[in-house]
Backbone of each chain as ProteinMPNN parsed JSONL, in Angstrom:
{"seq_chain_A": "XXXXXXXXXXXXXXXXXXXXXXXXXXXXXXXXXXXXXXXXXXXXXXXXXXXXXXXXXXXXXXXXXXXXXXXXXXXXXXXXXXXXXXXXXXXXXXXXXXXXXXXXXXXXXXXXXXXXXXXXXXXXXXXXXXXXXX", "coords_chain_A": {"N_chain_A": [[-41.356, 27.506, -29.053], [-38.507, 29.666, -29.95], [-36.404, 30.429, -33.006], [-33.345, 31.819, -34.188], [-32.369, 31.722, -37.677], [-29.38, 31.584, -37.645], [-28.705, 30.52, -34.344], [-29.531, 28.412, -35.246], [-28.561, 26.874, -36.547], [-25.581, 27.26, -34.98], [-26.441, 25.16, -33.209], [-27.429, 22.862, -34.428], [-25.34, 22.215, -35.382], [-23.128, 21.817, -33.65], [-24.785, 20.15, -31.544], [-24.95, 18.038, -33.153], [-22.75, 16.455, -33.239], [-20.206, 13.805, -33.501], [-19.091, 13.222, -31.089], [-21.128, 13.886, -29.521], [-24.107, 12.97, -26.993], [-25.895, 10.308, -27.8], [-28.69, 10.388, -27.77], [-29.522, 13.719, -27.495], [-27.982, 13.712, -30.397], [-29.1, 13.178, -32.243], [-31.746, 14.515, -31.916], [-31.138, 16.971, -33.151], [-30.652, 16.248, -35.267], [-33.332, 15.579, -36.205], [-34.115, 18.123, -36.247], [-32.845, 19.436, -38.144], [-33.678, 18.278, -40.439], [-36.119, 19.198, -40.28], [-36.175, 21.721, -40.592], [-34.948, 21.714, -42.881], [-37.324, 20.226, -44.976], [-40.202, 19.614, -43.589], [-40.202, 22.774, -43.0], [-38.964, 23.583, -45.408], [-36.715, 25.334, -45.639], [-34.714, 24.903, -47.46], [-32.148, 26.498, -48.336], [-31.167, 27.241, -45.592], [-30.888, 25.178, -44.854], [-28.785, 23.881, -45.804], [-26.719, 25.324, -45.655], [-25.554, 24.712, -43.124], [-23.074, 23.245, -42.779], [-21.393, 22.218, -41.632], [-22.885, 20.03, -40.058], [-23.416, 16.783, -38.546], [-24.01, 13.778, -39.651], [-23.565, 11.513, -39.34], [-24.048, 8.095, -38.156], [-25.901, 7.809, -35.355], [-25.994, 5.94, -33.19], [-23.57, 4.289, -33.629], [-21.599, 5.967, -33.696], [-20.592, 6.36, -31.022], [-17.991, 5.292, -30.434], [-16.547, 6.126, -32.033], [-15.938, 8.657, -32.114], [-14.697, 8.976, -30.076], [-11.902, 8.211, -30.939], [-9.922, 10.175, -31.104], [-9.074, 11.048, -28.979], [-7.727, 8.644, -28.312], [-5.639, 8.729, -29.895], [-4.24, 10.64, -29.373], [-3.38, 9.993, -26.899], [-1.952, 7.713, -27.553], [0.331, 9.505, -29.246], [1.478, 10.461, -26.918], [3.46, 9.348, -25.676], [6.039, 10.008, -27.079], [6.123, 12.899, -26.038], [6.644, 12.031, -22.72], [9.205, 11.253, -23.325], [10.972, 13.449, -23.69], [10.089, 15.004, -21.289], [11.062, 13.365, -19.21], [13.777, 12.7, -20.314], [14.786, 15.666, -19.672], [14.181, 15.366, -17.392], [16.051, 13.775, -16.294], [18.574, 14.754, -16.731], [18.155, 17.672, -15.633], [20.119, 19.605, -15.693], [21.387, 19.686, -17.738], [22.708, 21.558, -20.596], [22.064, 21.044, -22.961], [19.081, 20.13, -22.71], [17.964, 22.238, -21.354], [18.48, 24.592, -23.672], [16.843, 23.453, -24.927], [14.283, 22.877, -23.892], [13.805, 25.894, -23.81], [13.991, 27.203, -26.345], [11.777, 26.022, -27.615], [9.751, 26.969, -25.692], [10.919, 29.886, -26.318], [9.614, 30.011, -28.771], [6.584, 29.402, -29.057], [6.106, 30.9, -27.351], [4.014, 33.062, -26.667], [1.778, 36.006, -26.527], [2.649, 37.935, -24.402], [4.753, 38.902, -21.379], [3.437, 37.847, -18.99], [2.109, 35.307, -19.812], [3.874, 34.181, -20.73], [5.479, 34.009, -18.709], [3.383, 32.1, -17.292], [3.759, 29.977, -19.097], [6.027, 29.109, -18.465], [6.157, 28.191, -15.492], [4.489, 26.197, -15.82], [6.109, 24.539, -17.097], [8.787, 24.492, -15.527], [8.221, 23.901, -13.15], [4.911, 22.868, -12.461], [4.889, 20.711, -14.711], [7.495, 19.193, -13.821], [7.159, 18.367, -11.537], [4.597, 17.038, -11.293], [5.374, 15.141, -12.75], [7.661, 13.846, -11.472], [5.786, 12.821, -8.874], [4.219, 11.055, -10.423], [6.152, 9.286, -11.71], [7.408, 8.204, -8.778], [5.018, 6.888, -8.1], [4.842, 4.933, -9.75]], "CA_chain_A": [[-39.933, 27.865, -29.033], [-38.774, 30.592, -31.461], [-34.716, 30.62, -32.611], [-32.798, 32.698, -35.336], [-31.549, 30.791, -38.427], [-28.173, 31.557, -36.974], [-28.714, 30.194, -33.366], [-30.469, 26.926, -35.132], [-26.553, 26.063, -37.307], [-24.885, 27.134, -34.342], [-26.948, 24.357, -32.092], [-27.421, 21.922, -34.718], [-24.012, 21.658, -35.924], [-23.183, 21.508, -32.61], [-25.391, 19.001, -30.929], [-24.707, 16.685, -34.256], [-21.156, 16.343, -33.464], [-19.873, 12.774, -33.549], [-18.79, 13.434, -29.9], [-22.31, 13.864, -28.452], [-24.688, 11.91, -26.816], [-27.153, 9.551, -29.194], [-30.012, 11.402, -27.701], [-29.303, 15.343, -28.441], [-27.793, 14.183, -31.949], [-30.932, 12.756, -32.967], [-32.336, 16.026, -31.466], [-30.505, 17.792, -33.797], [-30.489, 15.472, -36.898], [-34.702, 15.831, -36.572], [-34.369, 19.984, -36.272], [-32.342, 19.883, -39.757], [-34.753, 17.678, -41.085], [-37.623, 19.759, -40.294], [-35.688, 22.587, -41.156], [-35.187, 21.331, -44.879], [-38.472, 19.5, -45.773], [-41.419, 21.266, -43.217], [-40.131, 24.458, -42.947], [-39.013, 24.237, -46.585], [-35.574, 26.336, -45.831], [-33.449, 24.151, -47.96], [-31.251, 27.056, -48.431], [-30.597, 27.373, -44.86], [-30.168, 23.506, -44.179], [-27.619, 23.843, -46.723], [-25.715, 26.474, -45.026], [-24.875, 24.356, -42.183], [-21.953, 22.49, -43.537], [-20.988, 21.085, -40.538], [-23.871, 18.472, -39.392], [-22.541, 15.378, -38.545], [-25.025, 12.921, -40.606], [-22.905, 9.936, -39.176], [-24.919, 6.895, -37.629], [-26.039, 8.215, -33.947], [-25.494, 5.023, -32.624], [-22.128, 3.797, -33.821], [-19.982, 7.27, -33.46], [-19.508, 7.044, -30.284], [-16.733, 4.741, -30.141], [-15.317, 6.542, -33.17], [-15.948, 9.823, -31.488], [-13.507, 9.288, -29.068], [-10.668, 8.104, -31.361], [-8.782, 11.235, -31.195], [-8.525, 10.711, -27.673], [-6.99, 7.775, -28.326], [-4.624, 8.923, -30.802], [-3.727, 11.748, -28.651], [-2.462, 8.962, -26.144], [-0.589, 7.26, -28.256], [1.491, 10.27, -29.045], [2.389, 10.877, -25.402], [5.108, 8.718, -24.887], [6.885, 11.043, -27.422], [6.33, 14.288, -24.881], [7.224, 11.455, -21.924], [10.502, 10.916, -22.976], [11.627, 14.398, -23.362], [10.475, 14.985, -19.943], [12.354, 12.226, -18.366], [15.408, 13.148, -20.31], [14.914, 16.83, -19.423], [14.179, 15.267, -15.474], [17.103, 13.273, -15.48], [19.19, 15.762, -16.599], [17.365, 19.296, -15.698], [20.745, 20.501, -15.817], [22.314, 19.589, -19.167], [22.287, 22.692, -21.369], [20.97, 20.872, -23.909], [17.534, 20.28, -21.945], [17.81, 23.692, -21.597], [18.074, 25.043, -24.403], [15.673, 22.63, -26.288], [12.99, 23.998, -23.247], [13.427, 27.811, -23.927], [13.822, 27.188, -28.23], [10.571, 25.587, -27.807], [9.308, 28.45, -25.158], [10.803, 31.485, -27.115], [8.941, 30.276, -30.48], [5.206, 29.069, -29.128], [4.925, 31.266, -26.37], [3.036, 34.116, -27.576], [1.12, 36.911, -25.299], [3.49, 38.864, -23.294], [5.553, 38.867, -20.338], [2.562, 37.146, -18.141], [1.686, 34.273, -20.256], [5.135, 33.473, -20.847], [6.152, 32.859, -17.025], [2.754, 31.022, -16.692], [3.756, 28.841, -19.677], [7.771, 28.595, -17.897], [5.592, 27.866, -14.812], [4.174, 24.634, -16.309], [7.544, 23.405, -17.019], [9.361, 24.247, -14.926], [7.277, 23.311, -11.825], [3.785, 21.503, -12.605], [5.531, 19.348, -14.802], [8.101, 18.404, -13.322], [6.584, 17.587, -10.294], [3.558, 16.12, -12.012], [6.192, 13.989, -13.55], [7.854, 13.073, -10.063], [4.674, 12.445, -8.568], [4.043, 9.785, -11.162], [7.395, 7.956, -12.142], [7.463, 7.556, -8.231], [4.315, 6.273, -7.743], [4.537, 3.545, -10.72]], "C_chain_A": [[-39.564, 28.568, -30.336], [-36.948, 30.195, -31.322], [-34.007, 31.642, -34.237], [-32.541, 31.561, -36.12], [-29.68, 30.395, -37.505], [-27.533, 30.599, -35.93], [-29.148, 28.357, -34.333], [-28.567, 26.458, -35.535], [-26.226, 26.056, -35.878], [-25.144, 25.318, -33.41], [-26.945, 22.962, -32.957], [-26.152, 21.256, -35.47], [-23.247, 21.21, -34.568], [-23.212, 20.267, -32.016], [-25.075, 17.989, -32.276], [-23.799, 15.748, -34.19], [-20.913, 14.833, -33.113], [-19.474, 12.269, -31.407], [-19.719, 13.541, -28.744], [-22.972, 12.904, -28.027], [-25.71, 11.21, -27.705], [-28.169, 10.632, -28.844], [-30.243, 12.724, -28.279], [-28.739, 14.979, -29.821], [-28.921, 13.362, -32.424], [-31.766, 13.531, -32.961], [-32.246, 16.754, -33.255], [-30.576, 17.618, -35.282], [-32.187, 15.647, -37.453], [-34.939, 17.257, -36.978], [-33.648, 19.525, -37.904], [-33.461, 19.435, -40.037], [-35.782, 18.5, -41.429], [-37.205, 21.217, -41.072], [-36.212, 22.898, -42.971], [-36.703, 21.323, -45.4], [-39.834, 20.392, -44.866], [-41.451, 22.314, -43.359], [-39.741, 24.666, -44.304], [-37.794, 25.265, -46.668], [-34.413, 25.558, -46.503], [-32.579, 25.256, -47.917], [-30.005, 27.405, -46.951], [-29.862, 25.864, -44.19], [-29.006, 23.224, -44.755], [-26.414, 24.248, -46.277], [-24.938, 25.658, -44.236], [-24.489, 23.026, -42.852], [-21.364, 21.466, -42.895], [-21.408, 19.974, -39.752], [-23.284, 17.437, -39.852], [-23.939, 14.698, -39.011], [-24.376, 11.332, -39.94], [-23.95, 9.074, -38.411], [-24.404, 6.638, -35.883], [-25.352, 6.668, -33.234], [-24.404, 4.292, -32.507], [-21.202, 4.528, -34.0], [-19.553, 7.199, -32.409], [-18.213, 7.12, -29.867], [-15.855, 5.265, -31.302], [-14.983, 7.944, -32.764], [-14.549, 9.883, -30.801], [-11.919, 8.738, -29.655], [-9.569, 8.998, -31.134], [-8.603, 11.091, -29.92], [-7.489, 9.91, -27.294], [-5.639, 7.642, -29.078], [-3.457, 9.969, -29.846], [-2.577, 10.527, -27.353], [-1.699, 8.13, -26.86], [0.98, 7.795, -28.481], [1.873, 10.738, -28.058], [3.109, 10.771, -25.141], [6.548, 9.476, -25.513], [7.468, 12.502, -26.18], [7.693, 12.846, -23.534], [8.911, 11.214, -22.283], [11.544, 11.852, -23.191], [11.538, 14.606, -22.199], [11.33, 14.113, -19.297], [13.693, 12.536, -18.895], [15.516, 14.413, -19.629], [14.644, 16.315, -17.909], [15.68, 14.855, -15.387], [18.314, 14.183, -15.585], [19.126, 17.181, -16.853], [18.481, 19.978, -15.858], [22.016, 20.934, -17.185], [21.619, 20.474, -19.967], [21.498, 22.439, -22.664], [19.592, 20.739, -23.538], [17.211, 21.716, -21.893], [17.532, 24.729, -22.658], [17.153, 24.682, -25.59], [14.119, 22.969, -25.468], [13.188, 25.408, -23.928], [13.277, 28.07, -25.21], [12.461, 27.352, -27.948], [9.911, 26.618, -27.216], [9.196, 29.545, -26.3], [10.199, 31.52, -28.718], [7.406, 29.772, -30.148], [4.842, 29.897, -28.33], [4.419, 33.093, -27.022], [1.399, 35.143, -26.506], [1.526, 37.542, -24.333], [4.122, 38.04, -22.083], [4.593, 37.483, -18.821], [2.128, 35.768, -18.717], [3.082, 33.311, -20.546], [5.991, 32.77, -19.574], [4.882, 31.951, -16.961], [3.117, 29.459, -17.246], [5.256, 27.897, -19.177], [6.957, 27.787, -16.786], [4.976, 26.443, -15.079], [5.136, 24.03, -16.775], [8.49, 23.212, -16.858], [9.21, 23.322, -13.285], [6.695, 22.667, -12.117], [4.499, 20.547, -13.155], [6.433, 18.437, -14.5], [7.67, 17.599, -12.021], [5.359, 17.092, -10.343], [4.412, 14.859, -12.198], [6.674, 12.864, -12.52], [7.274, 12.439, -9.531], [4.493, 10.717, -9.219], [4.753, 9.069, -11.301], [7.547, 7.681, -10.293], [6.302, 7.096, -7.445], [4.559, 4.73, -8.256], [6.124, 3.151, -9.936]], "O_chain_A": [[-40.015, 28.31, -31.451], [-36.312, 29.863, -30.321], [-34.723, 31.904, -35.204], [-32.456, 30.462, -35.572], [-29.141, 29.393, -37.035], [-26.47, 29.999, -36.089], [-28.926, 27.287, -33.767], [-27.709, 25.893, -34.857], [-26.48, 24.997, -35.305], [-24.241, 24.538, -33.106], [-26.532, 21.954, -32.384], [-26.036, 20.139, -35.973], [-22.758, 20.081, -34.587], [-22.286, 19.467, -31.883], [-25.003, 16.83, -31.868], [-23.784, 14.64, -34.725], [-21.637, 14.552, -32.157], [-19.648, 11.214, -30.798], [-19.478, 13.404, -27.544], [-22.67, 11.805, -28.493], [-26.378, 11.985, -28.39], [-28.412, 11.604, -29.561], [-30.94, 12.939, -29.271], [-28.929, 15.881, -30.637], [-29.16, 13.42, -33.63], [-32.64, 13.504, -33.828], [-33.081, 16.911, -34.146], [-30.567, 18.444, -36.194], [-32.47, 15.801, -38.641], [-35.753, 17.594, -37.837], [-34.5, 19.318, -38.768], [-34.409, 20.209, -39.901], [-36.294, 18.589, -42.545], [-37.862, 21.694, -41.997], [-36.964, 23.534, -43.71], [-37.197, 22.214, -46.09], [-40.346, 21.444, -45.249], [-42.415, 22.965, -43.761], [-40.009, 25.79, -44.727], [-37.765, 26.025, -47.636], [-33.266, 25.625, -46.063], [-31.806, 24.899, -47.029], [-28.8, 27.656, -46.972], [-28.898, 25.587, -43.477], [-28.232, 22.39, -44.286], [-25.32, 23.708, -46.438], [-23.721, 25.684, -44.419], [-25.177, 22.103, -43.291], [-20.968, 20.354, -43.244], [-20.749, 19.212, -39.045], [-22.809, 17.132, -40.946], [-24.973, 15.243, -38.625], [-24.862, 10.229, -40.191], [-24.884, 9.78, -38.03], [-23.512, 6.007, -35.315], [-24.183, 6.586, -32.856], [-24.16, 3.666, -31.475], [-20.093, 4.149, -34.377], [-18.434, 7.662, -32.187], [-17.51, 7.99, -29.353], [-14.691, 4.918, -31.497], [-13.874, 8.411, -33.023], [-13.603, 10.65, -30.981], [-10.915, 8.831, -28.948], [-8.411, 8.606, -30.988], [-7.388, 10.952, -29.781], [-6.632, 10.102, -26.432], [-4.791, 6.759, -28.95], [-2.23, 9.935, -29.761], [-1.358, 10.469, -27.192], [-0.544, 7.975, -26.461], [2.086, 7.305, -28.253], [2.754, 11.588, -28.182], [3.789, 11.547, -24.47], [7.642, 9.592, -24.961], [8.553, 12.877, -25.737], [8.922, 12.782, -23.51], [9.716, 11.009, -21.374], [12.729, 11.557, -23.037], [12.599, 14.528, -21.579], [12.43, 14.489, -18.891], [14.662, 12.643, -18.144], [16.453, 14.4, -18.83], [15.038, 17.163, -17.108], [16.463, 15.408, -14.614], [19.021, 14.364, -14.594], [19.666, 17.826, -17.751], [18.25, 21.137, -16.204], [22.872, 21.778, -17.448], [20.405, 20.444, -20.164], [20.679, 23.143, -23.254], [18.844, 21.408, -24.251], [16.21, 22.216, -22.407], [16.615, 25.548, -22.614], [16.837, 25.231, -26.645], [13.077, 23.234, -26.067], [12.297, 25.76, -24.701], [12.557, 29.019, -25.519], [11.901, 28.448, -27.971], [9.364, 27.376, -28.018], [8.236, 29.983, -26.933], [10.216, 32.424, -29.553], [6.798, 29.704, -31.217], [3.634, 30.069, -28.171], [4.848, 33.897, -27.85], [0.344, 34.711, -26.042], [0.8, 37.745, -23.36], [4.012, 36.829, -21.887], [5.095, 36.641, -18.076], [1.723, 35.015, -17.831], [3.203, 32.086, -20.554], [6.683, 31.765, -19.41], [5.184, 30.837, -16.532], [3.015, 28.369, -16.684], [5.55, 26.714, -19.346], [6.975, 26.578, -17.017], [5.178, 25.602, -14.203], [5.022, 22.81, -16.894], [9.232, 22.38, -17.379], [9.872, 22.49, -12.665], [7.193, 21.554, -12.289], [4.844, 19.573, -12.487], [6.377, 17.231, -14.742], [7.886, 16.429, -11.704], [4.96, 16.63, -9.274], [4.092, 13.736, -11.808], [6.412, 11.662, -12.495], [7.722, 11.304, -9.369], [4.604, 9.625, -8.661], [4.378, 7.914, -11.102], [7.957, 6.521, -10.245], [6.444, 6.897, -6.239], [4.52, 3.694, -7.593], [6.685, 2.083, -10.179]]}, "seq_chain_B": "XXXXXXXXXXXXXXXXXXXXXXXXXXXXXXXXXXXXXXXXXXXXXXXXXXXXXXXXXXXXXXXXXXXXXXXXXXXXXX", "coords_chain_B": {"N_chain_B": [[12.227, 22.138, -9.5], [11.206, 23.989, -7.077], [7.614, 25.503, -6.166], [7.942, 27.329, -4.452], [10.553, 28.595, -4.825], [10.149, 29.39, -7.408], [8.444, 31.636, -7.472], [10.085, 33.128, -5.283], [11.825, 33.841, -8.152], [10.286, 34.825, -9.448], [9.633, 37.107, -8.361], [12.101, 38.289, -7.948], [12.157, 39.153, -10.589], [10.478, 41.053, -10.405], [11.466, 42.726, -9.347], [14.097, 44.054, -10.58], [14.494, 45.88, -13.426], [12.767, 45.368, -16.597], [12.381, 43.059, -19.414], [9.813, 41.064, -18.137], [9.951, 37.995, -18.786], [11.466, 37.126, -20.015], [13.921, 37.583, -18.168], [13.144, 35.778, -16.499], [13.579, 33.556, -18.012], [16.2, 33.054, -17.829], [17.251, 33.591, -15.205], [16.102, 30.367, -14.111], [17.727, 29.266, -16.342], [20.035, 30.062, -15.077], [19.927, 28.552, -12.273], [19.469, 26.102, -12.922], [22.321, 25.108, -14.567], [24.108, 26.958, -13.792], [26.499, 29.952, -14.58], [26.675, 29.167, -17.37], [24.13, 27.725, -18.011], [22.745, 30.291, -17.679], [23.359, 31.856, -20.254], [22.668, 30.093, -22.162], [19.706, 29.392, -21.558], [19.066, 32.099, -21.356], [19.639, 32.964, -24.21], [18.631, 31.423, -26.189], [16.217, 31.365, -25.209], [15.539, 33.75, -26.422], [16.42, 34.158, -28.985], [14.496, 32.628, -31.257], [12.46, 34.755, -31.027], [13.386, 36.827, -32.547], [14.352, 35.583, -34.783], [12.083, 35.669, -36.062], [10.781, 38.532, -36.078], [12.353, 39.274, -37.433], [12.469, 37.959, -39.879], [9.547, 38.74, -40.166], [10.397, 42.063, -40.3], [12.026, 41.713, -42.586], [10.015, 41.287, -44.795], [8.161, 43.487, -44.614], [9.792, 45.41, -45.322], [10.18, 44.938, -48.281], [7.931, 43.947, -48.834], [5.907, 46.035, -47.841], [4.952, 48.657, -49.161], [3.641, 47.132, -51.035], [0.398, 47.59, -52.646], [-1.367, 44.7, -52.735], [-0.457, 44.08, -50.103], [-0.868, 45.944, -48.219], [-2.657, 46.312, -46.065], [-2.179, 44.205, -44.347], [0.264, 45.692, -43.146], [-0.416, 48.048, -42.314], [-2.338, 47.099, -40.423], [-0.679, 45.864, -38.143], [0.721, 47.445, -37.523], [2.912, 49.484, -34.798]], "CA_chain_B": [[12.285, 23.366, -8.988], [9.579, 23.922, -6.087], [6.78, 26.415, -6.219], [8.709, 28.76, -3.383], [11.467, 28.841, -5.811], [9.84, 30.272, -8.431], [7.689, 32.491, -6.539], [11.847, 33.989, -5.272], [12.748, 34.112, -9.109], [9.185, 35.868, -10.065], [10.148, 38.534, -7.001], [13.184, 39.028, -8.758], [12.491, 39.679, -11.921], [9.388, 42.509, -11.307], [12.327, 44.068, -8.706], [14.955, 44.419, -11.764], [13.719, 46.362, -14.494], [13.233, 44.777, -18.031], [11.287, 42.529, -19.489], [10.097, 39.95, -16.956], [9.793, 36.844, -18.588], [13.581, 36.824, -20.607], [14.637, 37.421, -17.134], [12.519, 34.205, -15.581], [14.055, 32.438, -18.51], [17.786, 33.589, -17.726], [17.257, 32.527, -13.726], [15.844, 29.096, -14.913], [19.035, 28.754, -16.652], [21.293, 29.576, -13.534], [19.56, 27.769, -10.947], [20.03, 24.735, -13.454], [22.621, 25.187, -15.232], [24.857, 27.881, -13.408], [26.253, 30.66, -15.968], [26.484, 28.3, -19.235], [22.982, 27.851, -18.808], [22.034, 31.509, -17.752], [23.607, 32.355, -21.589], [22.021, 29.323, -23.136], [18.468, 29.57, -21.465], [18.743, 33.622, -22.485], [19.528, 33.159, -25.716], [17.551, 30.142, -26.996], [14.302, 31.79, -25.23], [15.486, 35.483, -27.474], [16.734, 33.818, -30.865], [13.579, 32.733, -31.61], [11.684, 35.61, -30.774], [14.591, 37.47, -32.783], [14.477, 35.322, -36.223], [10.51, 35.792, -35.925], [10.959, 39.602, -36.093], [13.952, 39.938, -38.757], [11.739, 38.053, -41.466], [8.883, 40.032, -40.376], [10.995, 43.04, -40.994], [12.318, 41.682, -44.098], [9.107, 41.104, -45.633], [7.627, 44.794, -44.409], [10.622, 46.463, -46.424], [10.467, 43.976, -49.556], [6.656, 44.108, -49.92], [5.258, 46.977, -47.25], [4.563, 49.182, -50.253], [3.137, 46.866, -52.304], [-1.091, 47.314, -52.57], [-2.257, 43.723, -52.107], [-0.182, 43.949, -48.749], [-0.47, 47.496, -47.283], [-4.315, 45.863, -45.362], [-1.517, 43.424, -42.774], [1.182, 46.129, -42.746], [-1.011, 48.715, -41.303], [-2.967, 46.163, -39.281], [0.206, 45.182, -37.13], [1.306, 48.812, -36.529], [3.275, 48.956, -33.466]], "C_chain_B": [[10.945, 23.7, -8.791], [8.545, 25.376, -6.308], [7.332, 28.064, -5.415], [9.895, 28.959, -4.159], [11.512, 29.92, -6.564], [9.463, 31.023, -8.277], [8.889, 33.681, -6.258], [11.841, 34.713, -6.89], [11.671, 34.972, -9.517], [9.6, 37.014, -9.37], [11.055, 39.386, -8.015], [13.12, 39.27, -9.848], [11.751, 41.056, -11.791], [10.288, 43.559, -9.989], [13.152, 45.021, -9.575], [13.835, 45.191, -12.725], [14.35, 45.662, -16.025], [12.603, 43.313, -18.141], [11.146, 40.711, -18.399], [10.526, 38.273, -17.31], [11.543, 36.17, -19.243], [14.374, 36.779, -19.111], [13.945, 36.197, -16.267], [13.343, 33.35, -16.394], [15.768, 32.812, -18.427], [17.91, 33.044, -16.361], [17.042, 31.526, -13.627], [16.931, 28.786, -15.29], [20.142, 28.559, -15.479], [20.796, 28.762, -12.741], [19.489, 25.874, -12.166], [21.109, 24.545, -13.798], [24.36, 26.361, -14.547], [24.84, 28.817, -14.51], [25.99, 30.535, -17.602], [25.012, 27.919, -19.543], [22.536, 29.161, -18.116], [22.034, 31.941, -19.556], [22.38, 31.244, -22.64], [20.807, 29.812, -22.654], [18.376, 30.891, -22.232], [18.568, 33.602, -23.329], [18.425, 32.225, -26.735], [15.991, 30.769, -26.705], [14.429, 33.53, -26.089], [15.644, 35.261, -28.513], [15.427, 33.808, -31.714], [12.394, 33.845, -32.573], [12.674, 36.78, -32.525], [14.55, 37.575, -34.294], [13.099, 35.75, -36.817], [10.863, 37.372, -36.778], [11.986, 39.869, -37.346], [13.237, 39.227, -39.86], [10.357, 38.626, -41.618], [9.344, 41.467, -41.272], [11.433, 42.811, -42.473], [11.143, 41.681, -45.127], [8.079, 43.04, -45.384], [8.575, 45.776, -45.465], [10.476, 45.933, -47.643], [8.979, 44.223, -49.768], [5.488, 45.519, -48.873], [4.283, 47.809, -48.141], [3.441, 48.287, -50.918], [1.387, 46.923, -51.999], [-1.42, 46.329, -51.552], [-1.696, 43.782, -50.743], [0.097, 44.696, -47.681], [-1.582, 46.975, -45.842], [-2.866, 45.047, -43.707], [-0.25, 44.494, -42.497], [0.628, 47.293, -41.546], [-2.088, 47.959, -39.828], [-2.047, 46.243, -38.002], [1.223, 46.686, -36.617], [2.023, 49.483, -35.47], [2.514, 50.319, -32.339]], "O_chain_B": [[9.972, 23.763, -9.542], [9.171, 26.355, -6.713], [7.187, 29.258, -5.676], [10.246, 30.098, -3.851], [12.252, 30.902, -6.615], [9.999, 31.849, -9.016], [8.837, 34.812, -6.742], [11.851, 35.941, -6.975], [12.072, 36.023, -10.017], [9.948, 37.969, -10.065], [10.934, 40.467, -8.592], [14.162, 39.705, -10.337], [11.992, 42.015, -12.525], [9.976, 44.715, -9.699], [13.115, 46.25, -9.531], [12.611, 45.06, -12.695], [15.484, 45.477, -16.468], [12.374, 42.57, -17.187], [11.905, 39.779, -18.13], [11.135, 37.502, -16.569], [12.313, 35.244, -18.988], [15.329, 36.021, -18.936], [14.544, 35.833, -15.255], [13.897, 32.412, -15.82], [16.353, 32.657, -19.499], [18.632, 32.056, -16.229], [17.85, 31.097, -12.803], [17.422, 27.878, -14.619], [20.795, 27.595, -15.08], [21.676, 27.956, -12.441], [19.484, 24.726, -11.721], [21.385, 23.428, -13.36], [25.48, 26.271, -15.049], [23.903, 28.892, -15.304], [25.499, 31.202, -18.514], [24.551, 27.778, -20.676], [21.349, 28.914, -17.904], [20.995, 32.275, -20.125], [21.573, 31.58, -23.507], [20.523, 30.852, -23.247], [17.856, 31.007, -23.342], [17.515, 34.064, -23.77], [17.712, 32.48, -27.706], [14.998, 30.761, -27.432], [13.468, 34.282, -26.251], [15.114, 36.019, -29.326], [15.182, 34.618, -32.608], [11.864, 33.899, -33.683], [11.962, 37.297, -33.386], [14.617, 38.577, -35.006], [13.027, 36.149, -37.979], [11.169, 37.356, -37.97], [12.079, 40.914, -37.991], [13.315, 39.822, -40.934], [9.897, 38.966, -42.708], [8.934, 41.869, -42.361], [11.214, 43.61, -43.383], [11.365, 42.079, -46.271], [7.404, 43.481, -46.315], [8.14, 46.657, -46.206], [10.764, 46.846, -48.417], [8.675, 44.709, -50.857], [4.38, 45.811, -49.323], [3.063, 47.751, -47.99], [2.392, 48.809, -51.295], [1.042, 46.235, -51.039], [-1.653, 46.47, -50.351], [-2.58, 43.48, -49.941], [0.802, 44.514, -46.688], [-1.251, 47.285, -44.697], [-2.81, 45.373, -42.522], [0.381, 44.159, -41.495], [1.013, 47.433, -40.385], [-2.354, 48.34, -38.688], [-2.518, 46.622, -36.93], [2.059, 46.856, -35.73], [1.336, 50.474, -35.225], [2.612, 50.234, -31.115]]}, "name": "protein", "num_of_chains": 2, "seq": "XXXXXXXXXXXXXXXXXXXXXXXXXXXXXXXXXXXXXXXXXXXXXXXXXXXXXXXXXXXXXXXXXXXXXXXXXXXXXXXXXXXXXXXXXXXXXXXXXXXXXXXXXXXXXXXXXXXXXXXXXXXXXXXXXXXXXXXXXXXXXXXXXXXXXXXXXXXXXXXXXXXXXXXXXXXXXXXXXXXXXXXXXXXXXXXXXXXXXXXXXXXXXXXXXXXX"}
C-alpha cells in the first residue's frame, strides 16, 4: 500500500478522532507511530497536529459528550417554538423569526425560502407531530 | 402552515417580479399576521440585511483606500 504524506494526516487525523471506533483509532495511532520512529519522518508526524493521542478505549463515552450537551441546549430552541406555535400570529413571533432569518440566512433568494421552509412548515409540523404525540 | 400553502405563496412570489424570498417573507407575515405582520415580517427579514450592508459600506469608504485593505475590497467586488 503506497499513500502521499498528505493523504496519510488527512486519514490519520481523521481515523484518530475521539469519535471513532477503538479499532480504526488504534489503526491510526500505529500508522503515526510508524510514521515517526520506522519511517523516521518525525517532521511529518509532527505536522499532523490534530491526532487524537487520547486513550482508545475510554473516549468513547467522552466522544459523544457534545451530543449530549447539544441536548441539553434544546429546550432553549423548544420553547421559542412553542411560544412561536402558540402564538404563530403575534407579531412579535414574527418578527423575532424573520430578525433571526434576515441576519443568518445567507445564499440567495433559494436558500432563503428553503431556510423559511423549515420554519415555517417542517418545524412546525415536526413540532405538532410531537407535542401531540407526548 | 401546510406544505400546499407554501407551495401557493412560492407560485406567487416567482409570478410577481422582485426578489423572491423578501416576498415569501412578506406573505408569511400576512397569512399570520394580516397587514401588521406583512410590514413587520418585511421589515425585520430587510433591516438586517440592511444594517449588514451600511457598515460594510461604511468601512469600504473609511478604509477602501487604505493598502493593508485594498486585497478584501477588491475581493468582494460586486
Amino acid at each position: 500500500m503506497q499513500m502521499s504524506a498528505r493523504e496519510a494526516m488527512h486519514l490519520i487525523e481523521l481515523r484518530s478522532s475521539p469519535q471513532g471506533h477503538p479499532t480504526y483509532r488504534r489503526v491510526a495511532h500505529q500508522m503515526h507511530a510508524l510514521i515517526r520512529e520506522v519511517a523516521g519522518h518525525t517532521a511529518i508526524a509532527e505536522a499532523m497536529r490534530y491526532v487524537d493521542f487520547s486513550d482508545v478505549d475510554l473516549e468513547r463515552p467522552r466522544g459523544r459528550a457534545p451530543g449530549r450537551r447539544e441536548a441539553a441546549r434544546r429546550p432553549r430552541v423548544r420553547v421559542t417554538a412553542e411560544t412561536a406555535r402558540s402564538e404563530p400570529g403575534s407579531l412579535r413571533a414574527l418578527a423575532l423569526l424573520f430578525l433571526r432569518l434576515g441576519s443568518t440566512a445567507f445564499g440567495g433568494p433559494a436558500a432563503h425560502i428553503s431556510m423559511m421552509h423549515d420554519e415555517v412548515v417542517t418545524r412546525s409540523a415536526g413540532w405538532t407531530r410531537r407535542s401531540s404525540s407526548t | 402552515m401546510d406544505e400546499a400553502e407554501f407551495l401557493d405563496l412560492m407560485g406567487a412570489t416567482n409570478l410577481i417580479p422582485g426578489p423572491n424570498s423578501t416576498e415569501m417573507a412578506i406573505h408569511v407575515g400576512l397569512s399570520r399576521a394580516r397587514w401588521k405582520g406583512m410590514l413587520v415580517a418585511g421589515l425585520s427579514f430587510i433591516l438586517p440585511a440592511v444594517a449588514i450592508v451600511l457598515v460594510l459600506a461604511w468601512a469600504y469608504v473609511r478604509y477602501g483606500t487604505t493598502p493593508p485593505a485594498t486585497p478584501s475590497s477588491t475581493a468582494s467586488r460586486p
